[in-house]
Backbone and ligand atoms as CSV (ligand in chain L), in Angstrom:
chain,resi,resn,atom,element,x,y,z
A,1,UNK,N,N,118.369,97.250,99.057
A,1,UNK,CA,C,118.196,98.700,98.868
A,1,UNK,C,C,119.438,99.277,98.189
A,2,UNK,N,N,119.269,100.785,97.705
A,2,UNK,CA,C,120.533,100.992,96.511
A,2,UNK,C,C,121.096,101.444,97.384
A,3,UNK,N,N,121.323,101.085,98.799
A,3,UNK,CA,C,123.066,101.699,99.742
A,3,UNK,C,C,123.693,100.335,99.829
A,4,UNK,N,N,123.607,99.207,99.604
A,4,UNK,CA,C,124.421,97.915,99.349
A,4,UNK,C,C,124.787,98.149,97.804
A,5,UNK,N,N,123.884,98.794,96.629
A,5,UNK,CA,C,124.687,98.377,95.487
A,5,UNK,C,C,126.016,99.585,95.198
A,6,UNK,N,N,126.929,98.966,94.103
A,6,UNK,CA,C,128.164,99.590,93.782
A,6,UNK,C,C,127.626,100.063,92.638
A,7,UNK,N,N,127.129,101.376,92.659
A,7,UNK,CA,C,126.869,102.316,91.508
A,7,UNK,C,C,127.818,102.722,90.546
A,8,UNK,N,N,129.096,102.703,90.871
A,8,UNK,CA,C,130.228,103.100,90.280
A,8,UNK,C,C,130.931,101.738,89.384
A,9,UNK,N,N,130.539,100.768,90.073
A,9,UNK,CA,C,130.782,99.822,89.311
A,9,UNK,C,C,130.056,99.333,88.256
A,10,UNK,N,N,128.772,99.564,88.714
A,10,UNK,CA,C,127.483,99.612,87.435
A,10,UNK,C,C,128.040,100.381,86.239
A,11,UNK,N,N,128.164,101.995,86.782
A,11,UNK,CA,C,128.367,103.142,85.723
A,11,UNK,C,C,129.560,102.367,84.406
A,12,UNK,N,N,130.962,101.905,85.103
A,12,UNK,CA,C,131.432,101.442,84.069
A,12,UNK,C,C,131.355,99.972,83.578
A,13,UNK,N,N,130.426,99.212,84.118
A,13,UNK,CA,C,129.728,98.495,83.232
A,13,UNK,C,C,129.224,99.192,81.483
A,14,UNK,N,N,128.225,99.799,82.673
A,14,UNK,CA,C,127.579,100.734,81.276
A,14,UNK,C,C,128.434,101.447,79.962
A,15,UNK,N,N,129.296,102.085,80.639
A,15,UNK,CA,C,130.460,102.423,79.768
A,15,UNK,C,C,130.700,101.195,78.684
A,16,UNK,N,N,131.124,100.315,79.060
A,16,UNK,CA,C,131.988,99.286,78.765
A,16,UNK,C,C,130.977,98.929,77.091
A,17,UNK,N,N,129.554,98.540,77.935
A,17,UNK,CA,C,128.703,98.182,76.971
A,17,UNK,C,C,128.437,98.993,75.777
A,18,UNK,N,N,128.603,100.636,76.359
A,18,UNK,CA,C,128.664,101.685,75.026
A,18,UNK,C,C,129.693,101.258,74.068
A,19,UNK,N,N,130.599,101.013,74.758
A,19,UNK,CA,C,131.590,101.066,73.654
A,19,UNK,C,C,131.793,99.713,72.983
A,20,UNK,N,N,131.216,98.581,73.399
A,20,UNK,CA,C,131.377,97.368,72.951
A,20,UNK,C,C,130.713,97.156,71.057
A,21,UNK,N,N,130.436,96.065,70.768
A,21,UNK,CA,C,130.532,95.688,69.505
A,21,UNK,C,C,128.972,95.811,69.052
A,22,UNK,N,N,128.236,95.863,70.233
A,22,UNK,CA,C,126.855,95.449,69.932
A,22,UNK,C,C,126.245,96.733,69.005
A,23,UNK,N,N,125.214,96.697,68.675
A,23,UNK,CA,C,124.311,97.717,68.021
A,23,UNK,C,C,123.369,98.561,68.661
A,24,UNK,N,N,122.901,99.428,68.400
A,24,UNK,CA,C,122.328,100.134,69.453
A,24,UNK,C,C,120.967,99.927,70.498
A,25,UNK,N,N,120.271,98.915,69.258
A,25,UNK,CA,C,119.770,98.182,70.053
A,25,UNK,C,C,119.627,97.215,71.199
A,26,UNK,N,N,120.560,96.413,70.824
A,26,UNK,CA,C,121.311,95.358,72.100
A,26,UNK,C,C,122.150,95.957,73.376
A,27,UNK,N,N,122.793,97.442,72.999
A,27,UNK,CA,C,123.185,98.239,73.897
A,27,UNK,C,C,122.259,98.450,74.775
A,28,UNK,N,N,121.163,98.870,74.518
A,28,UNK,CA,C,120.208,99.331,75.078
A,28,UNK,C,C,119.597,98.549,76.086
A,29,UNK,N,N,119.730,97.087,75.524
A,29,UNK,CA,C,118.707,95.783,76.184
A,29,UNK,C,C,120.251,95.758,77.188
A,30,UNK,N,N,121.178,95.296,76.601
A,30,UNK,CA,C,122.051,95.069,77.616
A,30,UNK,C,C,121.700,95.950,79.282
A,31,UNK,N,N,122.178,96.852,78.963
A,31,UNK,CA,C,122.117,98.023,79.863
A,31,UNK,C,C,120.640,97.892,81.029
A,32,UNK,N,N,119.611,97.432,80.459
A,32,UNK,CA,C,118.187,97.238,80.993
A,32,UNK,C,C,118.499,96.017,81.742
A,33,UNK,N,N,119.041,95.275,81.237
A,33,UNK,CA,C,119.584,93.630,81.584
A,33,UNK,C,C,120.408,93.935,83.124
A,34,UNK,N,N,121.311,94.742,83.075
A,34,UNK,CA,C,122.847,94.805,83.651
A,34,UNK,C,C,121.472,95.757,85.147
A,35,UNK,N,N,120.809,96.455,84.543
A,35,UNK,CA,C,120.004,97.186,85.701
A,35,UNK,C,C,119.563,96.290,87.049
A,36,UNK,N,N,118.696,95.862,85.703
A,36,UNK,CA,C,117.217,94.892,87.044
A,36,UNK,C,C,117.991,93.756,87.103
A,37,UNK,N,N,118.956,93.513,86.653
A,37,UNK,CA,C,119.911,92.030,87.502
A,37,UNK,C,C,120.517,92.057,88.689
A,38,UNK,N,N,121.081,93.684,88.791
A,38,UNK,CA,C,121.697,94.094,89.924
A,38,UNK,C,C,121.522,95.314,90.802
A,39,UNK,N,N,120.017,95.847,90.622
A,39,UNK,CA,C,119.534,96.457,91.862
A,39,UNK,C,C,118.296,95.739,91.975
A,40,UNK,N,N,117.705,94.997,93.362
A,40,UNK,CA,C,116.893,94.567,93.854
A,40,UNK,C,C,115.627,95.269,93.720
A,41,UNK,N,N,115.524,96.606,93.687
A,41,UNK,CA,C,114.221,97.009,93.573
A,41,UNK,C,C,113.833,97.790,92.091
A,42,UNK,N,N,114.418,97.002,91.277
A,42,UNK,CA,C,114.499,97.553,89.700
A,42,UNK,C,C,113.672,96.297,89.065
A,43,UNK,N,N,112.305,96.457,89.175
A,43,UNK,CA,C,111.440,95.355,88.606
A,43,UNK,C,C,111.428,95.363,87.141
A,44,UNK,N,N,111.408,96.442,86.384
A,44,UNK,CA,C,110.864,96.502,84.647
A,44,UNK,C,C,111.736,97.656,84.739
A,45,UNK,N,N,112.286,97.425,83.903
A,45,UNK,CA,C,113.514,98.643,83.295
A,45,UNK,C,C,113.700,98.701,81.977
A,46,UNK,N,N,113.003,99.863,81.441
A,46,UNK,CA,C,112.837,100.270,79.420
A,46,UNK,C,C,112.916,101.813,79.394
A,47,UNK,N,N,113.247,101.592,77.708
A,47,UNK,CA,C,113.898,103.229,77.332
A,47,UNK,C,C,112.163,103.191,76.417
A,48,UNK,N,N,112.101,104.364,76.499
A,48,UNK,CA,C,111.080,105.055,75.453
A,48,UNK,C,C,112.068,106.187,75.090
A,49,UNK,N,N,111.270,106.674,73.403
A,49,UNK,CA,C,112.116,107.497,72.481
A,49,UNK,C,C,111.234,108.451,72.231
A,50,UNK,N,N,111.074,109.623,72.267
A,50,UNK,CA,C,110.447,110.663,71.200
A,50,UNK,C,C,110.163,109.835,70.329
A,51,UNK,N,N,108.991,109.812,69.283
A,51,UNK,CA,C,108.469,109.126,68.209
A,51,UNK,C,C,109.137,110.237,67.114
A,52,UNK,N,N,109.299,109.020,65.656
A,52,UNK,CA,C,109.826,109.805,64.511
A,52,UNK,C,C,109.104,110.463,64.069
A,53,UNK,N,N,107.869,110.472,63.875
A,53,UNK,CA,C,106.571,111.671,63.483
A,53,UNK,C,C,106.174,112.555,64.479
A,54,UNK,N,N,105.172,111.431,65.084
A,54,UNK,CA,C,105.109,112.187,66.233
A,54,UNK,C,C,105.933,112.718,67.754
A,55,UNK,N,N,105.936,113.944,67.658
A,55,UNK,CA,C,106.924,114.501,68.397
A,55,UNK,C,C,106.497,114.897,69.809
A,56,UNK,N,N,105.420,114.895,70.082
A,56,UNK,CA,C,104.495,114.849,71.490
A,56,UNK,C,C,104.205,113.331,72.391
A,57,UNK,N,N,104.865,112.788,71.566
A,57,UNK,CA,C,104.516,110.860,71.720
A,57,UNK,C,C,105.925,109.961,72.083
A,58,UNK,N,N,105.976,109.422,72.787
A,58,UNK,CA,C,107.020,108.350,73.459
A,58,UNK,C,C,106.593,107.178,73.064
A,59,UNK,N,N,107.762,106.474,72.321
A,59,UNK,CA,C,107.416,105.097,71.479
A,59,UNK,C,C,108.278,104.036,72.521
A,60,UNK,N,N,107.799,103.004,72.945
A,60,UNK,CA,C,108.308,101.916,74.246
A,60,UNK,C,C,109.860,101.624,73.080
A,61,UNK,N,N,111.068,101.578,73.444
A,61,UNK,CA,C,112.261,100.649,72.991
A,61,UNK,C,C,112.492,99.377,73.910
A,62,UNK,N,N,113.922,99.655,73.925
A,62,UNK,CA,C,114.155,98.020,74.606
A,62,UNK,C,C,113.559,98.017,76.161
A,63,UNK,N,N,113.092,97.101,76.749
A,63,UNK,CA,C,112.946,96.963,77.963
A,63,UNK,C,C,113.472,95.320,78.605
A,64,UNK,N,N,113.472,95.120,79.899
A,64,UNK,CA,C,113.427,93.853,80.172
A,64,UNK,C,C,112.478,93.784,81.306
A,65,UNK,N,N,111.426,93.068,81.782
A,65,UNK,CA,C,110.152,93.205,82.699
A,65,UNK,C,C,109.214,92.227,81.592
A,66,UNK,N,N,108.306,92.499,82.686
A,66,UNK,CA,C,106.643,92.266,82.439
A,66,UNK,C,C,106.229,93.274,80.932
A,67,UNK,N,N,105.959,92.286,79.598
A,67,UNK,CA,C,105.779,93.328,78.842
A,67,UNK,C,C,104.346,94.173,79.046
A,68,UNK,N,N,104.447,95.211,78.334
A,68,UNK,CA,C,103.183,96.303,79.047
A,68,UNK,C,C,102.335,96.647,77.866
A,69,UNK,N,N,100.979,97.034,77.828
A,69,UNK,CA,C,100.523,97.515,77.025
A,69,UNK,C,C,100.664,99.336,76.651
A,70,UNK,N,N,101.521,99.584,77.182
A,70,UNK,CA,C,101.901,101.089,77.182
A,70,UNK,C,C,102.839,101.453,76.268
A,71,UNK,N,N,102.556,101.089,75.205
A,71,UNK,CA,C,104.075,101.090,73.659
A,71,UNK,C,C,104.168,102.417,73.400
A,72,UNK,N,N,103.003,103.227,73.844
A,72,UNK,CA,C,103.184,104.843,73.184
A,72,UNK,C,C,102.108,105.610,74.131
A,73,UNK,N,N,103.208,106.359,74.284
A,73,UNK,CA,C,102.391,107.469,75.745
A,73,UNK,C,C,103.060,108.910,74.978
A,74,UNK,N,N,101.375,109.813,74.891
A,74,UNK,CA,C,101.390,110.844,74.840
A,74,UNK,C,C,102.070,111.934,76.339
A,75,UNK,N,N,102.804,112.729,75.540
A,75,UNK,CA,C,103.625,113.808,76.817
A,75,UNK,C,C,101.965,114.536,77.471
A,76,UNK,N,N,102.407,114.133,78.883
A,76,UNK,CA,C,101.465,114.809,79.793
A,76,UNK,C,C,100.826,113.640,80.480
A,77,UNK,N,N,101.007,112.301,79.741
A,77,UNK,CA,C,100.188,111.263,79.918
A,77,UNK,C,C,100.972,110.388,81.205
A,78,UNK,N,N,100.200,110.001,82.521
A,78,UNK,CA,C,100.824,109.392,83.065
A,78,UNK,C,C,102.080,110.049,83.293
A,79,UNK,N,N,103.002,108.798,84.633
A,79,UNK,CA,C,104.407,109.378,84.907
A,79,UNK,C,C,105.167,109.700,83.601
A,80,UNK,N,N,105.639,109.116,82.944
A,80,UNK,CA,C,106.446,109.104,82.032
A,80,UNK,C,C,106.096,110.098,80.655
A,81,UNK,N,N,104.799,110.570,80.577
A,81,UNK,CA,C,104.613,111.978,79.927
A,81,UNK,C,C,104.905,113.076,80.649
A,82,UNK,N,N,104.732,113.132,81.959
A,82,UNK,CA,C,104.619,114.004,82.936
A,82,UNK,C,C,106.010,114.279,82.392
A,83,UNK,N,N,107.189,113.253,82.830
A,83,UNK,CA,C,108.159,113.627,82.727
A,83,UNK,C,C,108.613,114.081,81.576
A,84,UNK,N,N,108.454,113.606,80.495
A,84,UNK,CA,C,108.558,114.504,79.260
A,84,UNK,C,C,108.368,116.115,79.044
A,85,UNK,N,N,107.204,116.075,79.810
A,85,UNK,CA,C,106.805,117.804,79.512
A,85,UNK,C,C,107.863,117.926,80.660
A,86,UNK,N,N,108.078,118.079,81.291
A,86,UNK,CA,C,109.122,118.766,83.029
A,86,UNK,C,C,110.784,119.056,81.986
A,87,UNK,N,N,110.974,117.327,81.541
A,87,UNK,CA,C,111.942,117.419,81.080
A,87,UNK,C,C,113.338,116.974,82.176
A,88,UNK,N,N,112.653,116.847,83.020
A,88,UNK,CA,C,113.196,116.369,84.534
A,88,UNK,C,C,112.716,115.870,85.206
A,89,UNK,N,N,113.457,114.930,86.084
A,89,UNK,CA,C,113.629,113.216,86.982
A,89,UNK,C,C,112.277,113.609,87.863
A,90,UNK,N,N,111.492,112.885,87.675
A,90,UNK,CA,C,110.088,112.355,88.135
A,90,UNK,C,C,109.939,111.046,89.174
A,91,UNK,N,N,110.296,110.949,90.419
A,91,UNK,CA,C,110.265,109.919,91.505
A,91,UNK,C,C,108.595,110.116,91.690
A,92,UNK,N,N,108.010,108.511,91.762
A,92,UNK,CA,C,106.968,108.166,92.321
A,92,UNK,C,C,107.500,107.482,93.713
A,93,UNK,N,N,107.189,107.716,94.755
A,93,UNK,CA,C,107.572,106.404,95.827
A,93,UNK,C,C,106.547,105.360,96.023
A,94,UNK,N,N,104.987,105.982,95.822
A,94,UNK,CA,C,103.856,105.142,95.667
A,94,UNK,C,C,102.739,105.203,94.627
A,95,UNK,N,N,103.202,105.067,93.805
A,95,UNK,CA,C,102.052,105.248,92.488
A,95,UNK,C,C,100.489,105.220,92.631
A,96,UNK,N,N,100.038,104.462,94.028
A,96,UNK,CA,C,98.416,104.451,94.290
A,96,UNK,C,C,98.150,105.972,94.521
A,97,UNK,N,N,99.197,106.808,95.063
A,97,UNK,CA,C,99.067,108.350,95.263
A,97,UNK,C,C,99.151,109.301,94.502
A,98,UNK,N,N,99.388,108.518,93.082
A,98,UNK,CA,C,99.739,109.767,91.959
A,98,UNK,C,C,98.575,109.469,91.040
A,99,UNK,N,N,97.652,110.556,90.989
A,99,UNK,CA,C,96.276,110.646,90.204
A,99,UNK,C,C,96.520,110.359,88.462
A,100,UNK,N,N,97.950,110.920,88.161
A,100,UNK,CA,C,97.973,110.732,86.626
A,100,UNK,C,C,98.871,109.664,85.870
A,101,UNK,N,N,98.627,108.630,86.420
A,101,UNK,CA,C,99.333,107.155,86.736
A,101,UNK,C,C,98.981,105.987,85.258
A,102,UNK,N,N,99.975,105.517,84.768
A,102,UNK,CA,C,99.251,104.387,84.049
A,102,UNK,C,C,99.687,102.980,84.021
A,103,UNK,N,N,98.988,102.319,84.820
A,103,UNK,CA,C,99.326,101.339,85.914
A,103,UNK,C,C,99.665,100.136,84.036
A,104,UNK,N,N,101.364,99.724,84.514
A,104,UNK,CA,C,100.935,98.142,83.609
A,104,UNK,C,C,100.888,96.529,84.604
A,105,UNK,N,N,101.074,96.805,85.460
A,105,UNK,CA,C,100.776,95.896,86.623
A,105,UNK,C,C,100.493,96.353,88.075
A,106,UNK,N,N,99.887,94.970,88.821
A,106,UNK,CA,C,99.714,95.715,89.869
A,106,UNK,C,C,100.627,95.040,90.860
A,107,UNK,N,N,101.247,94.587,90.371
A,107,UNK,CA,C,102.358,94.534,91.201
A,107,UNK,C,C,103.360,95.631,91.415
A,108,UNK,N,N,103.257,96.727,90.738
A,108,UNK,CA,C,104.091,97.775,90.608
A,108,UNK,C,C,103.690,98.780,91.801
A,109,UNK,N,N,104.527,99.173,92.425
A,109,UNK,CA,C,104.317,99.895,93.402
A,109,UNK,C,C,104.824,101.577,93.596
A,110,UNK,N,N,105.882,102.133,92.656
A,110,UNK,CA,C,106.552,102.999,92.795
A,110,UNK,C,C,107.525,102.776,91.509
A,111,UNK,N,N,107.600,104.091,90.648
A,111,UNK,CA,C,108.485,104.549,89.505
A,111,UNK,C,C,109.371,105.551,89.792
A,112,UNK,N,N,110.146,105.240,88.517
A,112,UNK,CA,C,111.189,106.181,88.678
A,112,UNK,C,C,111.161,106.821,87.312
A,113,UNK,N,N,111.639,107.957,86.692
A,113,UNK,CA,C,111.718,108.164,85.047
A,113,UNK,C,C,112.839,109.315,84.553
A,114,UNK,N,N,113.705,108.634,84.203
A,114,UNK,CA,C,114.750,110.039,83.970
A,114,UNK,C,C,115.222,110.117,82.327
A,115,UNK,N,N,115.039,111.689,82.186
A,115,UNK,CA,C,114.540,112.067,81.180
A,115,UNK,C,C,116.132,111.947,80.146
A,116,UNK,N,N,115.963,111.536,78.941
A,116,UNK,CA,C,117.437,111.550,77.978
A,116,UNK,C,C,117.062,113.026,77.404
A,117,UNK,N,N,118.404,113.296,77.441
A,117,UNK,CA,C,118.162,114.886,76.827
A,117,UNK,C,C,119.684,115.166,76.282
A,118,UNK,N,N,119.637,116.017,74.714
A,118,UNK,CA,C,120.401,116.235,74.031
A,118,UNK,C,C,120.054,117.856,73.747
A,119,UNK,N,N,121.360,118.301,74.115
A,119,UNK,CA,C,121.286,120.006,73.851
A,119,UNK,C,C,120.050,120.769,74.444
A,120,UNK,N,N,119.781,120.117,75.115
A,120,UNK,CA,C,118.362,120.883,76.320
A,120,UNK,C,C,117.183,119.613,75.454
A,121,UNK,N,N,117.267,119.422,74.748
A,121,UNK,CA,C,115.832,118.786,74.152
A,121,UNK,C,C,115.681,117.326,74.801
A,122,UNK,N,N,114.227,116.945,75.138
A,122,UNK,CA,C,114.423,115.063,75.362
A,122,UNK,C,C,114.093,114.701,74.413
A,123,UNK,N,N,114.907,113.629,74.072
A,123,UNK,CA,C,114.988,112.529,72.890
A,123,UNK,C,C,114.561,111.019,73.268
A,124,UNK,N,N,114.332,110.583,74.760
A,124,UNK,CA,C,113.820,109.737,75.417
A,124,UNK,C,C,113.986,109.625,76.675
A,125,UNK,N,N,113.968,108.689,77.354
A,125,UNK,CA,C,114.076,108.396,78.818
A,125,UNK,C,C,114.031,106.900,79.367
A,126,UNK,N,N,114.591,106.579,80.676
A,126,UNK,CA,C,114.319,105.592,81.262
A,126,UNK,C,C,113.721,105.166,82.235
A,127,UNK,N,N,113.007,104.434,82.275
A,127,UNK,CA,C,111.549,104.015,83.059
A,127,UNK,C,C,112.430,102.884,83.809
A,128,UNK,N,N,112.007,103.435,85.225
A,128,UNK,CA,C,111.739,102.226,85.892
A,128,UNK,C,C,110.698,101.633,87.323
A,129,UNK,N,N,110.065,100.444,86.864
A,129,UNK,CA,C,109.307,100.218,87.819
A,129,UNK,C,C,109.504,99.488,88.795
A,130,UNK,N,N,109.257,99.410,90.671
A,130,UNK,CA,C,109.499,98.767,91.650
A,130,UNK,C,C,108.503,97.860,92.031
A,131,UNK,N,N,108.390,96.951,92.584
A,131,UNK,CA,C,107.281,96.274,93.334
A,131,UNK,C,C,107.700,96.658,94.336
A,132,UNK,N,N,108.670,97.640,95.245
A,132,UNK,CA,C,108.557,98.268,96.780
A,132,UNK,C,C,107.783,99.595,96.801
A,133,UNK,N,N,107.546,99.816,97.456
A,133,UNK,CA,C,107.163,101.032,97.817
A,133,UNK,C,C,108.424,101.590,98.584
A,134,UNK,N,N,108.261,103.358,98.089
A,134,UNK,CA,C,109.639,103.861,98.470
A,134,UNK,C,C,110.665,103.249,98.497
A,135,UNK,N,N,111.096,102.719,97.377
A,135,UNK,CA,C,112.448,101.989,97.037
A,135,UNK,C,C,114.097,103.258,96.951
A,136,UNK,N,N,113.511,104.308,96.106
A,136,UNK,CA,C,114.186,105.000,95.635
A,136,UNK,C,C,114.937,106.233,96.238
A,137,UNK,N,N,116.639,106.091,96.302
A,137,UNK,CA,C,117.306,107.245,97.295
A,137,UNK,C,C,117.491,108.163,96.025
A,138,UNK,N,N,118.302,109.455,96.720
A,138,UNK,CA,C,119.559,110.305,95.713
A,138,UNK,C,C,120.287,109.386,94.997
A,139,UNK,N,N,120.699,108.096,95.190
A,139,UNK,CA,C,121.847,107.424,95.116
A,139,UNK,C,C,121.387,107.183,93.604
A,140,UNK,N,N,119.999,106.450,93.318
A,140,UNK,CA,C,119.186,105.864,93.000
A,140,UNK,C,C,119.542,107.049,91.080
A,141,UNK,N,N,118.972,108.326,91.793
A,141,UNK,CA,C,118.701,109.470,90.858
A,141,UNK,C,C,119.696,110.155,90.035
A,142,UNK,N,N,120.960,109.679,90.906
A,142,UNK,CA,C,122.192,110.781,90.249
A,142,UNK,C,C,122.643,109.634,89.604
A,143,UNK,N,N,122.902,108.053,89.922
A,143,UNK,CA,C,123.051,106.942,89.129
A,143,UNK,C,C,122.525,106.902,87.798
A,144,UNK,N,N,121.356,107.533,87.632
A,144,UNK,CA,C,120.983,107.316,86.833
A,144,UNK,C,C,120.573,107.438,85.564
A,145,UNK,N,N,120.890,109.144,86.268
A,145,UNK,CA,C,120.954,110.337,85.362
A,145,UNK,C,C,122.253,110.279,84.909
A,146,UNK,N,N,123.118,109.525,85.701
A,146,UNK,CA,C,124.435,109.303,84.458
A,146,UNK,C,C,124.090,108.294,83.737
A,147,UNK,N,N,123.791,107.430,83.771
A,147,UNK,CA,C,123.348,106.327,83.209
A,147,UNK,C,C,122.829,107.372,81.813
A,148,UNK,N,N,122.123,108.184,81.669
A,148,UNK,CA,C,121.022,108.762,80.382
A,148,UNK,C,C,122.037,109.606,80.044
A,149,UNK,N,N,122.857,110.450,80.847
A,149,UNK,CA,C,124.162,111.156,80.279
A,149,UNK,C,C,124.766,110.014,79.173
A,150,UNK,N,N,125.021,109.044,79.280
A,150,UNK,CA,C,125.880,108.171,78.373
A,150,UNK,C,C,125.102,107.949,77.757
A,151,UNK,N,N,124.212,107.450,78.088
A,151,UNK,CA,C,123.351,107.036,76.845
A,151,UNK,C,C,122.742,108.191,75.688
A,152,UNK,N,N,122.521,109.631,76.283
A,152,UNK,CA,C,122.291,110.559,75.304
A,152,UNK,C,C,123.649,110.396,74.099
A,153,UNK,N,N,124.712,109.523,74.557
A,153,UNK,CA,C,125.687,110.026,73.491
A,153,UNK,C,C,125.585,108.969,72.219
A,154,UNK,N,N,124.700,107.984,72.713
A,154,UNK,CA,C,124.634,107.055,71.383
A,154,UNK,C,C,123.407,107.298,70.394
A,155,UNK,N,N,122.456,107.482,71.172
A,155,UNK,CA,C,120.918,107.541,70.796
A,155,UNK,C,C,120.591,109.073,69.677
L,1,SME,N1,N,103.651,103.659,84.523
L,1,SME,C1,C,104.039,104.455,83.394
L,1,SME,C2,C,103.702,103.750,82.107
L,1,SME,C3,C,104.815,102.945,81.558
L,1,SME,S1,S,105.121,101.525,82.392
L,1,SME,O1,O,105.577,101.832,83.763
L,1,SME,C4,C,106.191,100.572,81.657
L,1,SME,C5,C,103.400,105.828,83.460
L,1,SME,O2,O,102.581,106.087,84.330
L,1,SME,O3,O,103.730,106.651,82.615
């Protein structure tokens, strides 16, 4: 559970990787990598982007998980549109309970989705899915939302 992990030690991981040599892509995977390696209930962890045309539409980027058939989710659609339109952190603890759901396994039990945002606008977000049910604290949310704080600065 995320009261054994060192969030602070994660955070400048993450740092570290911003500033490293890689490209923004591999930043990205890194970071997804560095996630679900070292919190236990971080099953599939991926960024979706605002699409370059379409601007109502979330295009899948790097992830590491179970790949999904969900490459592009309209805002409103499912958790991760939901969160788009809000514009703010969207906790599922049990996804069988949330009517506007778009299941890519069923092993998945509970999401998380926090929104990237530049100058008030979202420009993407990070998805993540649990196989626990109610996995997810505060600890979990403010982690993570720094996590998209840094990352709004590359993207
Ligand atoms: N479950 C998400 C779809 C994306 S996958 O979790 C990778 C949703 O309901 O928006």
């Amino acid at each position: 559970m995320s009261k054994n992990v060192d969030f602070d030690l994660l955070l400048s991981r993450v740092n570290e990787i911003i500033n490293d040599f890689q490209n923004e892509y591999e930043k990205l995977k890194s970071i997804c990598e560095l996630l679900k390696n070292n919190v236990d209930h971080y099953d599939w962890v991926g960024f979706y982007f605002v699409g370059n045309t379409e601007k109502n539409e979330l295009v899948l980027g790097p992830f590491v998980g179970e790949p999904t058939e969900h490459v592009k989710i309209k805002f409103g659609d499912g958790i991760c549109g939901q969160a788009a339109e809000m514009k703010d952190v969207f906790v599922v603890q049990d996804v069988s309970k949330e009517t506007n759901y778009l299941s890519c396994s069923p092993k998945v039990k509970s999401e998380i989705v926090v929104p990237i945002l530049k100058n008030g606008e979202i420009v993407g977000e990070l998805d993540i899915d649990s196989h626990k049910i109610e996995p997810f604290t505060e600890k979990d949310k403010l982690f993570l939302e720094k996590v998209c704080e840094i990352v709004a600065k590359i993207v």
